[in-house]
RODO-2510 file (C-alpha; in nm, 4 decimals, decimal comma):
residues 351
     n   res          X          Y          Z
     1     x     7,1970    11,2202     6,7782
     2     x     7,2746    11,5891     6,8420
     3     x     7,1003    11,7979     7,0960
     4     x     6,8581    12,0211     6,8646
     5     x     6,7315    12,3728     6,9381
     6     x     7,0561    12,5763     7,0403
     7     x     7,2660    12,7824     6,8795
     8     x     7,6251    12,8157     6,8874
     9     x     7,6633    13,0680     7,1684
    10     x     7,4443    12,8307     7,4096
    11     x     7,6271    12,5066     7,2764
    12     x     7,9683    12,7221     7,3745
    13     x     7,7864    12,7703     7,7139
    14     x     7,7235    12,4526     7,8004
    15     x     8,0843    12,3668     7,7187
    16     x     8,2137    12,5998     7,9320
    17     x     7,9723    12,5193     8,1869
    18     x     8,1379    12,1562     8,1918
    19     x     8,4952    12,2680     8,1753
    20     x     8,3901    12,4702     8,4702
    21     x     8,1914    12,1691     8,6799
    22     x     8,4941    11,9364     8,5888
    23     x     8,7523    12,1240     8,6982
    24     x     8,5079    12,1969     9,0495
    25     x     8,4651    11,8204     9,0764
    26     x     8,7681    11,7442     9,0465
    27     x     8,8696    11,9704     9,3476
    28     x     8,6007    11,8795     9,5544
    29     x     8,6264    11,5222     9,5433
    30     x     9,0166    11,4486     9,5080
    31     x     9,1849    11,7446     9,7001
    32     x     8,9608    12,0119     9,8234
    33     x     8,6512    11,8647    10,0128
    34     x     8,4660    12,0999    10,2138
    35     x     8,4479    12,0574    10,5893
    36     x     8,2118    11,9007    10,7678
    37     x     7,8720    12,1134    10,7882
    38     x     7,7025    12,1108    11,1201
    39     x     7,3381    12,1336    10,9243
    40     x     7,3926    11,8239    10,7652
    41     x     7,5645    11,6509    11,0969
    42     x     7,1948    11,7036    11,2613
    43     x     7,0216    11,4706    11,0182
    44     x     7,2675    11,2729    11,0230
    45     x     7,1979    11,2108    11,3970
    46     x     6,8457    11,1610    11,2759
    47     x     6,9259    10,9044    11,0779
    48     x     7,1314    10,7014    11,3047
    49     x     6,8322    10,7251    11,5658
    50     x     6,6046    10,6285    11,3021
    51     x     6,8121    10,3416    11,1485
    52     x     6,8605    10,2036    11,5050
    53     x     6,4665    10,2160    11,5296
    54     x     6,4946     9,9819    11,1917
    55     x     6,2840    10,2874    11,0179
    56     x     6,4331    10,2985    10,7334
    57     x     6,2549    10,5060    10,5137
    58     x     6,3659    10,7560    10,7554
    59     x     6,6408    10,7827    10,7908
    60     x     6,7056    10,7635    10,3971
    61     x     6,5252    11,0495    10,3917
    62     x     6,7827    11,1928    10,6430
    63     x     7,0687    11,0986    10,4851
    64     x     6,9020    11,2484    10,1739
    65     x     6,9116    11,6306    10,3371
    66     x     7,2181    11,6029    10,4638
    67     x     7,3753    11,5345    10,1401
    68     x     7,1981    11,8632     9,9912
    69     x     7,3587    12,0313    10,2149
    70     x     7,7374    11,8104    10,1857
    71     x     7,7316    11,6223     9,8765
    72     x     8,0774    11,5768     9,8423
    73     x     8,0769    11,4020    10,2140
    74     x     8,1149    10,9956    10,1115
    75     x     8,0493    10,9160    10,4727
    76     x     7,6892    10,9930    10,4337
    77     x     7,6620    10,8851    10,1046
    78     x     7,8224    10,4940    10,1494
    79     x     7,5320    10,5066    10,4889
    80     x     7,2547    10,6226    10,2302
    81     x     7,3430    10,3231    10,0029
    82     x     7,3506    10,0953    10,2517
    83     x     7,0278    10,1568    10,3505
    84     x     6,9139    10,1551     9,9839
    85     x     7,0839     9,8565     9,9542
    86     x     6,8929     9,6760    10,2529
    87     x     6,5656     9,8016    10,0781
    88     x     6,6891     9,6270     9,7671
    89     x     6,6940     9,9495     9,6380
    90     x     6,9909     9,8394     9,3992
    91     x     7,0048    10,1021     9,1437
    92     x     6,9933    10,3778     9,3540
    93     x     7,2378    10,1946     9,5977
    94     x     7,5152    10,1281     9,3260
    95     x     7,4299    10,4686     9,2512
    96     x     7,5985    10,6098     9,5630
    97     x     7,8156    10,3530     9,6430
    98     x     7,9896    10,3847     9,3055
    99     x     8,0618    10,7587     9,3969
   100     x     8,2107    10,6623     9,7187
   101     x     8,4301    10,3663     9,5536
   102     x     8,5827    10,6650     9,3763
   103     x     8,6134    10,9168     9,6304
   104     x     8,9097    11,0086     9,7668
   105     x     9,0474    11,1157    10,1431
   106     x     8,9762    11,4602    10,2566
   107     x     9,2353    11,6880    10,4905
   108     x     8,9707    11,9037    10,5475
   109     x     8,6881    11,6694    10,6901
   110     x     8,9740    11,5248    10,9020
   111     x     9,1092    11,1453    11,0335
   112     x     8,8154    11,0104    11,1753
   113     x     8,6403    11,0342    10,7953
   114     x     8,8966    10,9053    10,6127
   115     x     8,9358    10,6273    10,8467
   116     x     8,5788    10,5586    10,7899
   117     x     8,5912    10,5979    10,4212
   118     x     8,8689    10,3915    10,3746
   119     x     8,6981    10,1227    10,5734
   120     x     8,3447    10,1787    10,3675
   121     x     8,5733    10,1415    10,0630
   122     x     8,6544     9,8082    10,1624
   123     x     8,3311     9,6543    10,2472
   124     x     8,1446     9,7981     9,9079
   125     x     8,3385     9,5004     9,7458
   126     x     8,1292     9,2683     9,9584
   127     x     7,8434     9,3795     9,7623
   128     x     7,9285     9,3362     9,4510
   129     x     7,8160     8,9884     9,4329
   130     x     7,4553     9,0504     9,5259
   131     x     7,4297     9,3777     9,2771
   132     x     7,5830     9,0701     9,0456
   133     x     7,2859     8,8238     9,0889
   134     x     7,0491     9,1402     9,1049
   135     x     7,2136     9,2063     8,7365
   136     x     7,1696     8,8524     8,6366
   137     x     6,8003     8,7971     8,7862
   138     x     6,7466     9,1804     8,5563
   139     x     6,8478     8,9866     8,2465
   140     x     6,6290     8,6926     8,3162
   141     x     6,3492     8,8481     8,2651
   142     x     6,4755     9,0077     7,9298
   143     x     6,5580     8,6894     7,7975
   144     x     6,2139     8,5660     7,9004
   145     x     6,0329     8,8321     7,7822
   146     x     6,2675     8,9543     7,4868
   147     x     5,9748     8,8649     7,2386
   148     x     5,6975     9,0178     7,3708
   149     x     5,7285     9,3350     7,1740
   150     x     5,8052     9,5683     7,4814
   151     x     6,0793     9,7216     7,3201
   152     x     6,0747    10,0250     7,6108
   153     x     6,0277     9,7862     7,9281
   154     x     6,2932     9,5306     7,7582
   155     x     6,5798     9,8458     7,7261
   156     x     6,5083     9,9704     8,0570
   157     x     6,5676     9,5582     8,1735
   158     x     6,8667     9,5971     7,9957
   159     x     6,9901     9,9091     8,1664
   160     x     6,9334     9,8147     8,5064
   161     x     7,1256     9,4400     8,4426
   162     x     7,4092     9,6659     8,2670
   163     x     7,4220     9,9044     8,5383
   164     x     7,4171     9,6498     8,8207
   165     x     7,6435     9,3889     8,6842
   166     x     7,9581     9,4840     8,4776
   167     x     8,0033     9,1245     8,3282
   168     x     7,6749     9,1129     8,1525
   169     x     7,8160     9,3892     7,9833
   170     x     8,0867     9,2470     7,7793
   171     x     7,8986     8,9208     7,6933
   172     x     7,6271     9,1163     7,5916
   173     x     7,7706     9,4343     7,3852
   174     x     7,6218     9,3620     7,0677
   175     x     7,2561     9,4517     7,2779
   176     x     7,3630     9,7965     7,3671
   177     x     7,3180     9,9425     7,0060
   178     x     6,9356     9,7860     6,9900
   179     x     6,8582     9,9685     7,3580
   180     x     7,0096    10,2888     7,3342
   181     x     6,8196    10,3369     7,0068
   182     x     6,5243    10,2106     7,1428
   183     x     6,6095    10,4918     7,4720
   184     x     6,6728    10,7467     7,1469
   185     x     6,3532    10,6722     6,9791
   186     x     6,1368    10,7276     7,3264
   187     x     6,3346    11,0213     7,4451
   188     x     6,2875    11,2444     7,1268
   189     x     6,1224    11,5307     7,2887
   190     x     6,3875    11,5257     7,5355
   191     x     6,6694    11,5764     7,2463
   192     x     6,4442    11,8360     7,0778
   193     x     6,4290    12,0614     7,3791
   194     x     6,0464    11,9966     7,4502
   195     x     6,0093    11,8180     7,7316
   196     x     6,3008    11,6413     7,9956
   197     x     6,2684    11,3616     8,1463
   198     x     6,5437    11,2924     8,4211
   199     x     6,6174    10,9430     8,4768
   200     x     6,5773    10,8078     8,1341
   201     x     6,8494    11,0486     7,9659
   202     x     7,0714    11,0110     8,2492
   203     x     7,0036    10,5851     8,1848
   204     x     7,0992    10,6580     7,7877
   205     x     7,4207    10,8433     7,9006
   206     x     7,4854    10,5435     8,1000
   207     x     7,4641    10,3868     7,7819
   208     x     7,6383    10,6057     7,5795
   209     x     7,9490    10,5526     7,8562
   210     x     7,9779    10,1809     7,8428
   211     x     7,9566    10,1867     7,4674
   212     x     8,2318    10,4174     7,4795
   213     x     8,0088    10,7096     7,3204
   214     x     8,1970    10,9546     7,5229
   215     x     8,0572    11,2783     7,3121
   216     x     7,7008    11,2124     7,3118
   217     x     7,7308    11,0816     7,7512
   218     x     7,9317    11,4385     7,7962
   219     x     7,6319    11,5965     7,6154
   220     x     7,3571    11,4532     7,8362
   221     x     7,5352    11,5397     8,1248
   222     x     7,5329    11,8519     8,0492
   223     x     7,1659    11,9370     7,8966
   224     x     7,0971    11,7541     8,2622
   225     x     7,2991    12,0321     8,4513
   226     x     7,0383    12,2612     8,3616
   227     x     6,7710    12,1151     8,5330
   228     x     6,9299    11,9724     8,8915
   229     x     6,6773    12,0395     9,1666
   230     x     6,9649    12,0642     9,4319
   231     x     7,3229    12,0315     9,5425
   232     x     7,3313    11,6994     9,5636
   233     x     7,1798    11,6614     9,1990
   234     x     7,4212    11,8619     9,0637
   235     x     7,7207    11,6929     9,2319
   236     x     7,6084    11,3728     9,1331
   237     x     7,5949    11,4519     8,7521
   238     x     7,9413    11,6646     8,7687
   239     x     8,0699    11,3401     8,9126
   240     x     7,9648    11,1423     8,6469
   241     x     8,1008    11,4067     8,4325
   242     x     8,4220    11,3900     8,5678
   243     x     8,4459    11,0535     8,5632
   244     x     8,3577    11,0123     8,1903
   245     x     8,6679    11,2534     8,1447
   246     x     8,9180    11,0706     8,3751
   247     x     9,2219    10,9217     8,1899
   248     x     9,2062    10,5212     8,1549
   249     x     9,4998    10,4894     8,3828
   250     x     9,2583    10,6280     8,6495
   251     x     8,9251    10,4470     8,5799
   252     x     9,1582    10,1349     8,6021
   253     x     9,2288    10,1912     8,9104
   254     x     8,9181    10,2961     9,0005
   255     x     8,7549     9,9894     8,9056
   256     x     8,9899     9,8012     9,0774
   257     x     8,9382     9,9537     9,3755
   258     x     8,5614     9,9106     9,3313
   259     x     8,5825     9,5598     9,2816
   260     x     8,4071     9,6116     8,9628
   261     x     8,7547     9,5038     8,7754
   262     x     8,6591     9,1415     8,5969
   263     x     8,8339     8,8884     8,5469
   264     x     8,7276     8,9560     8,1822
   265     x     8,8987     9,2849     8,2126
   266     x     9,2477     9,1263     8,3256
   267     x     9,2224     8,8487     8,0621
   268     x     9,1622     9,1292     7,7353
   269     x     9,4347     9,3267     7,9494
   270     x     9,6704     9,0993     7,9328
   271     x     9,6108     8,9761     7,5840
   272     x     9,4268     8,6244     7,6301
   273     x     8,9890     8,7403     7,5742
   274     x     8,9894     8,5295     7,3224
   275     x     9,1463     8,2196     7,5042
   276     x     8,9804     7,9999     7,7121
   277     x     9,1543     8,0453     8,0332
   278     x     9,2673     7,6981     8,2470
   279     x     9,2243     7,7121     8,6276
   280     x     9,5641     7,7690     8,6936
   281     x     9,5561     8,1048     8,4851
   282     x     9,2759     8,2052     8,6473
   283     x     9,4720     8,1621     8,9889
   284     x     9,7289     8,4146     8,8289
   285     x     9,4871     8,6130     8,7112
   286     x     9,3151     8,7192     9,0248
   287     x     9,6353     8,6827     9,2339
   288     x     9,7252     9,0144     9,0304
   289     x     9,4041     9,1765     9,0758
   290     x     9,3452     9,0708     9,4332
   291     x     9,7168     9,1845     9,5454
   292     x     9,6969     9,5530     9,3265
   293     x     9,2924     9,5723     9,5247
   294     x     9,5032     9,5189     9,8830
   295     x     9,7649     9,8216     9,7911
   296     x     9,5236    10,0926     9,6093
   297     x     9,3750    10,0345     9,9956
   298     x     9,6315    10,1655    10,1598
   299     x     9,6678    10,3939     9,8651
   300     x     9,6086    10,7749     9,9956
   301     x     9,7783    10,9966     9,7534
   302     x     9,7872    11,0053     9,3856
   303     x    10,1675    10,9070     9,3425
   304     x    10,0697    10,5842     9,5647
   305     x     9,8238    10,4826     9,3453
   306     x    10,0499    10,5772     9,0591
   307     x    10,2979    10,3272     9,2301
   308     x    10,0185    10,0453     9,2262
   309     x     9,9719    10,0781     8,8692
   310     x    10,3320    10,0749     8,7674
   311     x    10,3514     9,7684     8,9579
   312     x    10,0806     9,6088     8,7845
   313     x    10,2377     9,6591     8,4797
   314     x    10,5539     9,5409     8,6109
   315     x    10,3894     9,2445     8,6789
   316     x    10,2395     9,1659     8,3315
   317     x    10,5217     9,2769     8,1455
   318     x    10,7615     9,0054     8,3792
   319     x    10,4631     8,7202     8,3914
   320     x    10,4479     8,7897     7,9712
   321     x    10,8578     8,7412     7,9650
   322     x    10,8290     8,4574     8,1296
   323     x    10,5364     8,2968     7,9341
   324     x    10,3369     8,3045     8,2481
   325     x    10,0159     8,4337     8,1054
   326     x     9,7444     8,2729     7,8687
   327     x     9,7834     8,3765     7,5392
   328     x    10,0943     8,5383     7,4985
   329     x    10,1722     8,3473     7,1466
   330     x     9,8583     8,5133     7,0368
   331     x     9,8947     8,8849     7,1945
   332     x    10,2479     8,8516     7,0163
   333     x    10,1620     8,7502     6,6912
   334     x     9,9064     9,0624     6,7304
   335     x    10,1457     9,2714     6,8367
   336     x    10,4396     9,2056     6,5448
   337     x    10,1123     9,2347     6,3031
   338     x    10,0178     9,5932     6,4333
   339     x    10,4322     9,7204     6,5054
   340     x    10,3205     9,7587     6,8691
   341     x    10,5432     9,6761     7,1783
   342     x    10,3834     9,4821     7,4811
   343     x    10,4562     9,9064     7,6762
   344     x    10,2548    10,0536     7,4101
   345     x     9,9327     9,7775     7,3956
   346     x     9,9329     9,8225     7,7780
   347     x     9,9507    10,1992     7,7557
   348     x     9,6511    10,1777     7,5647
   349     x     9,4507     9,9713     7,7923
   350     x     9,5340    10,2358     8,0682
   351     x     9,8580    10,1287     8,2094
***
């Protein structure tokens, strides 16, 4: 569904407009991060008095200032969705701590913040398996309500146990075609230029990601650029904009990182999704993932993480030699059918 109501010279606009936010992004999360702002340091004090008082209402309204004012500071934004997070907040928390999972370290904000973002990095992985069972309890009540004719309330459901569990996602793809044209079908005045409503078209372009609709998530993004309310708004959306244009080598790693990388992930990876995997594959399996997590860590520069990668596919390709790996009959059947070599497949899959 296309974006009705402009003509060429505004569609050429908007592109630009991305090209433009993409490229800023880019800077201003990976290499160029803006120094610390003393504005944004006072409620930040605020909300360390106010968290220590166990109000936490405000101090997430602290932390919310300061990141108008330095949105690209993952310090403050890995404290906001903590305290989200302890309000069972979960959306909004995986929200922020997603952008921190892929932040990187900043010269310019100095040691003592990448020390503490490369310790935050750490610990958002010990979330992941409560925003899991938050996912899980989401889709519950889908499945127990899946008949009651709610089509709206049902794809929202279905968003917020996509968006908070990544597994869900993969055993459930065939459900992601039924929601977003449910979203499609509510959001119509939105697409036509009449109305916007916020949160639901930035929910479809979720949607439009993990179905690998790149196109129509890249044109969400940026109809949403012209209505952000502040700087924090907008650098939230250009992030997700960037990240919807990162190569797969580098959302590999960053879900990884995350701790969002499955064990479904590794297994179509490395050829065997359609095996049932023995406990002693799964072993190998996360020994990979678990020893590439521990390096992209330590991982500070881009040729570092470049290094962990390689590795990884070091790994596989040796392990596959070696008939180490679940599957590998199959993958190479697959792969003398389609003329591929075992570099190629895994060049496709990002490394």
């Amino acid at each position: 569904m296309k974006l009705s109501h402009q003509t060429l010279e505004d569609f050429m606009v908007k592109a630009l407009k991305a090209i433009v936010f993409a490229l800023c992004i880019a800077a201003t999360v990976v290499v160029y991060a803006s120094a610390l702002n003393p504005e944004a340091q006072e409620f930040y004090k605020k909300a360390e008095a106010a968290f220590v008082a166990k109000d936490l209402n405000t101090a997430e309204t602290n932390l919310v200032e300061a990141l108008k004012l330095e949105p690209d500071n993952a310090v403050y934004r890995y404290i906001l969705g903590q305290v989200q997070f302890m309000k069972e907040n979960y959306l909004e928390a995986k929200n922020n701590l997603e952008i921190v999972s892929r932040s990187r370290p900043s010269p310019d904000k100095g040691d003592d913040y990448n020390t503490k973002l490369k310790g935050y990095k750490k610990k958002i992985k010990d979330l992941q398996e409560k925003f899991n069972s938050a996912g899980v309890a989401k889709f519950d009540v889908y499945q127990q309500n899946k008949d009651s004719g709610q089509k709206l309330k049902l794809a929202v459901t279905i968003f917020q146990a996509f968006k908070l569990n990544p597994p869900l996602r993969y055993k459930n793809f065939k459900l992601l075609e039924e929601i977003m044209a449910t979203y499609e079908e509510a959001l119509k005045k939105s697409f036509d230029g009449t109305e916007w409503q916020k949160d639901p078209m930035l929910q479809l372009a979720f949607l439009y990601e993990i179905a690998n609709k790149k196109d129509k998530a890249a044109e969400v993004y940026m109809r949403a650029l012209d209505y952000v309310e502040n700087p924090n708004e907008e650098f939230v959306i250009t992030h997700k904009f960037d990240y919807l244009n990162r190569s797969n080598k580098e959302k590999l790693l960053d879900t990884i990182e995350a701790g969002d990388f499955t064990r479904q992930d590794l297994e179509e990876l490395i050829g065997s999704g359609s095996q049932k995997v023995t406990e002693e594959d799964k072993k190998k399996i996360e020994d990979i993932i678990s020893d590439a997590r521990s390096k992209l860590e330590d991982a500070t520069t881009d040729e570092e993480r470049e290094s962990v990668l390689e590795e990884i596919k070091a790994t596989i390709i040796e392990k596959q030699k070696r008939g180490e790996l679940p599957g590998q009959e199959e993958l190479k059947k697959k792969l003398e059918k389609e003329g591929k070599t075992m570099e190629e497949y895994l060049k496709e899959k990002g490394l």
